[in-house]
C-alpha positions in Angstrom: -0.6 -8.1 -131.2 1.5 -7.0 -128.5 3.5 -3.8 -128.4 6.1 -3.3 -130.7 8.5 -1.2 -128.3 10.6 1.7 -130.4 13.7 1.1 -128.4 14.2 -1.5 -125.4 17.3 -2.4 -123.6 19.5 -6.1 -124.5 18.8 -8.8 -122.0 22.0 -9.2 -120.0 23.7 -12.8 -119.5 25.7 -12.5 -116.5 24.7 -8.9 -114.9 23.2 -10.5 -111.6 26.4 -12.7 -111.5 28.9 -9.7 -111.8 26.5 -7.7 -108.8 26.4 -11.1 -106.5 30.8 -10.8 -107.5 30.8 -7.0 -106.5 29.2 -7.1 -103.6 31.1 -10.3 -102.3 34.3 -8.0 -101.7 34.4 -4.1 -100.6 37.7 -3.8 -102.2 36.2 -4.8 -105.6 33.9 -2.0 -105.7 36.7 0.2 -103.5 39.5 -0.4 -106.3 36.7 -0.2 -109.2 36.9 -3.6 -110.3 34.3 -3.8 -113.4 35.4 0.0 -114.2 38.9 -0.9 -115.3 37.2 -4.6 -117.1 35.3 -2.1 -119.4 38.4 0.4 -119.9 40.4 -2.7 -120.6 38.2 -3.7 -123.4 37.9 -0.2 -124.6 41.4 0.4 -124.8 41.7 -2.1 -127.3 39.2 -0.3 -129.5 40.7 3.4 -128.4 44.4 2.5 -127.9 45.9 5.9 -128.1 43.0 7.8 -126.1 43.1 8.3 -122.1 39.5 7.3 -121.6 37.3 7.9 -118.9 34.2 6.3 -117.8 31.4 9.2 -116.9 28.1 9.1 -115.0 27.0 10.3 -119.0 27.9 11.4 -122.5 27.1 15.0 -121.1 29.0 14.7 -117.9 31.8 14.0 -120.6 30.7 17.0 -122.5 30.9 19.4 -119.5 34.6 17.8 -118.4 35.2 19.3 -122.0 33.8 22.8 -121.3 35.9 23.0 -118.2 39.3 21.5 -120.5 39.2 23.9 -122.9 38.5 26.6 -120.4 35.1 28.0 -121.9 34.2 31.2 -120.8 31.3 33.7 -121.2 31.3 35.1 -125.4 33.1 32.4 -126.9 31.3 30.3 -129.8 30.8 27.0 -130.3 30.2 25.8 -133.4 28.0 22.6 -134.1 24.9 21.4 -135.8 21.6 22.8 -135.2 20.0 18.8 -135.4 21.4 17.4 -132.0 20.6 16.6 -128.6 20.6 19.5 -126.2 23.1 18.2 -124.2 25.3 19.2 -126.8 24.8 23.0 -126.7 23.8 22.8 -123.0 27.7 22.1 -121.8 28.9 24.4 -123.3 25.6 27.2 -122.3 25.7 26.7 -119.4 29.5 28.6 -119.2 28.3 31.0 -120.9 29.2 30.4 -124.0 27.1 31.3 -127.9 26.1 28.3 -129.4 26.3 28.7 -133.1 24.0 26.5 -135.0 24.8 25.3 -138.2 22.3 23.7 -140.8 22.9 20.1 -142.1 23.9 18.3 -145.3 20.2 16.8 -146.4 22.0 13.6 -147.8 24.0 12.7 -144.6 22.0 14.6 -142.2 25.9 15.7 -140.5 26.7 19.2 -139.7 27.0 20.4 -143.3 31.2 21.3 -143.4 30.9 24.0 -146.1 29.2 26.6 -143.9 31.4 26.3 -141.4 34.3 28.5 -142.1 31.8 31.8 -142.7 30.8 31.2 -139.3 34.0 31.5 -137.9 34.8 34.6 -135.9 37.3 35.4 -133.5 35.2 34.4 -130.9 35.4 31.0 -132.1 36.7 28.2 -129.9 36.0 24.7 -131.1 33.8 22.9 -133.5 31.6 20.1 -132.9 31.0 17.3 -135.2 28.0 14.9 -134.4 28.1 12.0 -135.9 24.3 11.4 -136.7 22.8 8.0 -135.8 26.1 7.2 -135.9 27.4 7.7 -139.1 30.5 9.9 -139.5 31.0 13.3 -140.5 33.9 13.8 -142.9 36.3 13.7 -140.3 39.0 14.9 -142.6 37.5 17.9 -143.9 36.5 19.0 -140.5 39.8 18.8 -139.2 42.0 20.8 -141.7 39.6 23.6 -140.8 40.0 23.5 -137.0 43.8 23.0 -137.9 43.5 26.3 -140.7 41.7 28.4 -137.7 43.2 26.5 -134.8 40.2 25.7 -133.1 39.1 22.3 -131.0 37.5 19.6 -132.6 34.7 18.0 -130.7 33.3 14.5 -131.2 29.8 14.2 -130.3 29.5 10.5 -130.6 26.9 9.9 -128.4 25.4 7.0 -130.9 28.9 6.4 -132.4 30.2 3.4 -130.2 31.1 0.9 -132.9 31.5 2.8 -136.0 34.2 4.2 -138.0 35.4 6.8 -140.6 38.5 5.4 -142.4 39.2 3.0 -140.1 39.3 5.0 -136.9 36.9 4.5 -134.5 34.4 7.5 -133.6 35.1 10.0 -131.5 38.7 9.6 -131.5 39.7 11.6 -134.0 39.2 15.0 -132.8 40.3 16.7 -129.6 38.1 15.0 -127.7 34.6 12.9 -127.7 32.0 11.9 -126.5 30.1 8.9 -126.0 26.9 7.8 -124.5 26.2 4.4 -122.6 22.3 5.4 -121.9 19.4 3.3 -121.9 18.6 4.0 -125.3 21.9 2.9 -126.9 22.9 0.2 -128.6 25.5 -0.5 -126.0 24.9 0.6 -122.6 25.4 0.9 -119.0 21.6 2.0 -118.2 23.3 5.4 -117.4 26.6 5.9 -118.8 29.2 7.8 -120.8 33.1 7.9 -122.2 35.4 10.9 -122.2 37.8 10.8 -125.0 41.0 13.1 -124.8 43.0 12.7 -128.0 45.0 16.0 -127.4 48.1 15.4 -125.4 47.9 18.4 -123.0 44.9 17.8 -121.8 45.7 14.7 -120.2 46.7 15.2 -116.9 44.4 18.0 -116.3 41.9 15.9 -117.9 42.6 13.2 -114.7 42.5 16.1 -112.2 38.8 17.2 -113.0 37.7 13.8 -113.2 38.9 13.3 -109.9 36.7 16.2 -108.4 39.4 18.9 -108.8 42.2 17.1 -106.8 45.5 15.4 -107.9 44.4 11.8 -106.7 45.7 10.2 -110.0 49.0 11.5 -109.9 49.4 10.8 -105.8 47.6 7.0 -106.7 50.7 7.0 -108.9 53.0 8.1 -106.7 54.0 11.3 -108.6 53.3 13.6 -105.7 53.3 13.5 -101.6 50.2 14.7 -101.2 46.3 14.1 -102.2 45.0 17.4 -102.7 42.6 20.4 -104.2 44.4 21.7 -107.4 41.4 22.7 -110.0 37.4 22.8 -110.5 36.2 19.1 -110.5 32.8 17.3 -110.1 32.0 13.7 -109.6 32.1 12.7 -112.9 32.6 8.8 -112.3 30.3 6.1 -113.8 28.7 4.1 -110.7 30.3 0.7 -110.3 26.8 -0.8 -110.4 26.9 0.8 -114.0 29.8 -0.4 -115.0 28.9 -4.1 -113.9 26.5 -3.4 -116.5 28.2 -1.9 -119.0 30.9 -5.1 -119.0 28.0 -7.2 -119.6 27.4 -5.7 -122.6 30.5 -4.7 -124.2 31.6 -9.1 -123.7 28.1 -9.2 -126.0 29.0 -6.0 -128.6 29.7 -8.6 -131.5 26.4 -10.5 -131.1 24.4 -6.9 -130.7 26.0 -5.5 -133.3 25.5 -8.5 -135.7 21.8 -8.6 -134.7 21.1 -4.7 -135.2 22.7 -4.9 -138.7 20.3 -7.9 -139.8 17.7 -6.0 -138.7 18.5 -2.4 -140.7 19.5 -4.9 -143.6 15.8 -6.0 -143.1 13.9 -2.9 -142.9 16.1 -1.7 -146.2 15.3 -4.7 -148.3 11.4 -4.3 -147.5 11.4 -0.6 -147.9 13.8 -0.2 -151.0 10.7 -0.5 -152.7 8.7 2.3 -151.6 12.1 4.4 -152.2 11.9 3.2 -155.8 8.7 4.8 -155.8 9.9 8.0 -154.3 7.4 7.4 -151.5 9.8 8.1 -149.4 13.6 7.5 -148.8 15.9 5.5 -146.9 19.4 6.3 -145.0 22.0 5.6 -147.6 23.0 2.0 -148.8 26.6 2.0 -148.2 25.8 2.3 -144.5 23.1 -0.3 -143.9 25.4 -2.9 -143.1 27.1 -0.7 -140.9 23.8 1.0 -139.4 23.5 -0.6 -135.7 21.9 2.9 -133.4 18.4 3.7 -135.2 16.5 2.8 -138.4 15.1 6.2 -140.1 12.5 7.1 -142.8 12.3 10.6 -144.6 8.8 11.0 -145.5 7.5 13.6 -148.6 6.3 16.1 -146.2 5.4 16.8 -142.5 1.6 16.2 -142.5 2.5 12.8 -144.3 5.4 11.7 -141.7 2.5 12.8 -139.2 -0.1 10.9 -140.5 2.1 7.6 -141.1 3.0 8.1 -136.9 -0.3 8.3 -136.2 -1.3 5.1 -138.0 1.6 3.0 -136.6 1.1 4.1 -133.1 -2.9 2.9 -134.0 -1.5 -0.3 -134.6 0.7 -1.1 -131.7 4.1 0.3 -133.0 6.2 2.9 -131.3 7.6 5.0 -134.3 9.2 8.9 -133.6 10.3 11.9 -135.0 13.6 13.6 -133.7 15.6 16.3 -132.4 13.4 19.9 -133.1 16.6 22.1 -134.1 17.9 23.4 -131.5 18.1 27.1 -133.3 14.2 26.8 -133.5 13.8 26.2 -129.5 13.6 28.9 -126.9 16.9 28.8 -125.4 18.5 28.5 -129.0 16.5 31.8 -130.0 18.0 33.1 -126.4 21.0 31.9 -126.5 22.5 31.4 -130.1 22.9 32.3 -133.9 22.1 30.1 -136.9 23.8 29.7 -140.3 22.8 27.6 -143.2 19.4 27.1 -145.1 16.3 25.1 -144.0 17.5 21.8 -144.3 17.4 21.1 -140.2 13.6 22.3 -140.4 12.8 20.3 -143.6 14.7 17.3 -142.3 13.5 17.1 -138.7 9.4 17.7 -140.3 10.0 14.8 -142.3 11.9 11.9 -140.4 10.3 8.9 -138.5 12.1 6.4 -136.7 11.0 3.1 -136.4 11.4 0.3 -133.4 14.8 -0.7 -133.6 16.7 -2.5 -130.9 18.2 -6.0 -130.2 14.7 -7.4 -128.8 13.1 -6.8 -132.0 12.3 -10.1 -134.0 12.6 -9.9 -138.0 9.2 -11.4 -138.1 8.5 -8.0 -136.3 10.5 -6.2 -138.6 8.6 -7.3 -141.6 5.1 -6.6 -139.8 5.8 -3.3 -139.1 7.5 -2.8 -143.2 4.0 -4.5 -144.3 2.0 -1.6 -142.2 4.1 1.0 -143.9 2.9 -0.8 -147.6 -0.6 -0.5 -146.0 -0.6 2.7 -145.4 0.8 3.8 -148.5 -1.2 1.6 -150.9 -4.3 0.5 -149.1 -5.6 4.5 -148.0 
């Protein structure tokens, strides 16, 4: 049997139409033409954020850093089982990442530790959603409200979700998102800036802008197109962004597919959960589930040896983020607060193939290996 990819990206419909478009016109590349298509379809789902289309999710998170004016001592808070481009914005400042152990059940930055971590180096909070599912938004916010810090959306793998009917990442301060190559909706390379927070707006435009006032002159607010703060070239590549369209006209179909699929994996697993062979992300958010499909195995040397076997067989199945408070720059750089659940958690999760390309007939192949391997040692 062929190779049963872990992640691969969704075939496009009209991507070599919209490049054969751009590249009929300079002005349609010049005036950004399939960058303001995607914002106007984002807008629809973010209609009170000023959004801004990134090279990536960390460009975004390092606009951030520079927003809220990071400098070197000041702690960020956030959760110890993320990707290292969340501490690394924020690092690379100068700033102390403080690492914070997760709930076990939602695998989320577990809220209740949060406020003993506080000092008055404190500057903002970061709440990733994990594989897309949210934090408790509400509770996280009355404490950056009580302590008057930032809150942070890392929702990297949040496109298309919610908490309470508000879309992730923007109900903080800020967020995040990431259009990479391993999303469920993406650009190849890509990202979205979120500002929620009023006052960071225009300053917001400035940076994007590499440091100059070119939104405000384009608008015809000022005389002159100038340098007025630190900047980088933050900007999503049109070619990108052709992409990224593409995709986001097909977000309804993706979505609809990626849900069958955990609904699939969940029905012809739910059994071995029954079993306590090992257990499943929670019900209430399979039909919601649309980044990744995870496992929690009994123990390490079990989720190691159930890798091992799939990967014999043709099937691309991973373990995740090592916490970051384990790693040698976390060790360097940052403090940790909490229990073991990161370590226990990260020993014992798998993820299996899961992406639009991915057949059910697939699905249920790689769910009978899993059978096999528990019941046919």
């Amino acid at each position: 049997m062929k190779k049963i990819l872990f992640n691969n990206i969704r075939q496009t419909y009209n991507f070599t139409r919209n490049l054969e478009l751009l590249f009929s016109d300079y002005e349609l590349i010049r005036k950004k033409h399939f960058s303001n298509l995607c914002l106007d379809k984002l807008n629809d789902i973010y209609p009170n954020c000023e959004l801004f289309l990134t090279h990536s999710a960390t460009g975004a998170l390092e606009m951030i850093a520079s927003l809220i004016d990071v400098q070197v001592g000041d702690e960020i808070i956030m959760p110890s089982f993320t990707f290292v481009a969340t501490a690394n914005a924020f690092v690379s400042k100068g700033a102390t990442p403080v690492f914070i152990d997760i709930n076990p059940n939602t695998l989320n930055i577990d809220e209740t530790l949060i406020e003993q971590a506080i000092t008055p180096k404190t500057k903002a909070v970061i709440a990733m959603h994990y594989a897309g599912h949210p934090c408790k938004m509400n509770v996280l916010k009355e404490i950056c409200k009580k302590h008057q810090l930032y809150l942070i959306e890392d929702a990297a793998v949040g496109f298309g979700n919610n908490y309470k009917d508000q879309a992730l990442g923007s109900m903080g301060d800020f967020g995040a998102i990431s259009f990479d190559v391993t999303k469920h909706i993406s650009a190849v390379q890509g990202g979205l800036l979120l500002i929620n927070n009023e006052k960071f707006k225009e300053r917001a435009n400035n940076i994007y802008h590499l440091g100059t006032n070119r939104n405000a002159f384009q608008k015809g607010e000022t005389p002159y197109y100038e340098w007025v703060d630190i900047g980088s070239k933050y900007q999503m590549n049109e070619l990108n962004a052709a992409y990224l369209y593409d995709q986001l006209c097909q977000s309804d179909e993706i979505f609809r597919i990626r849900q069958e699929l955990s609904k699939t994996y969940y029905s012809k697993l739910k059994f071995l959960e029954e079993k306590n062979l090992l257990r499943l992300i929670p019900k209430d958010l399979v039909g919601s589930n649309i980044h990744e499909f995870y496992i929690i195995l009994n123990s390490k040397e079990e989720r190691e040896r159930l890798r091992i076997y799939l990967n014999q067989k043709n099937i691309e199945a991973l373990f995740h983020y090592i916490p970051l408070h384990n790693t040698g720059m976390g060790l360097k750089t940052g403090r940790y607060v909490g229990a073991k659940f990161t370590e226990d958690i990260s020993n014992r999760l798998l993820r299996l193939p899961f992406h639009t390309e991915l057949t059910i007939n697939e699905v249920e192949y790689i769910t009978s290996l899993i059978f096999n391997f528990f019941f046919n040692k």
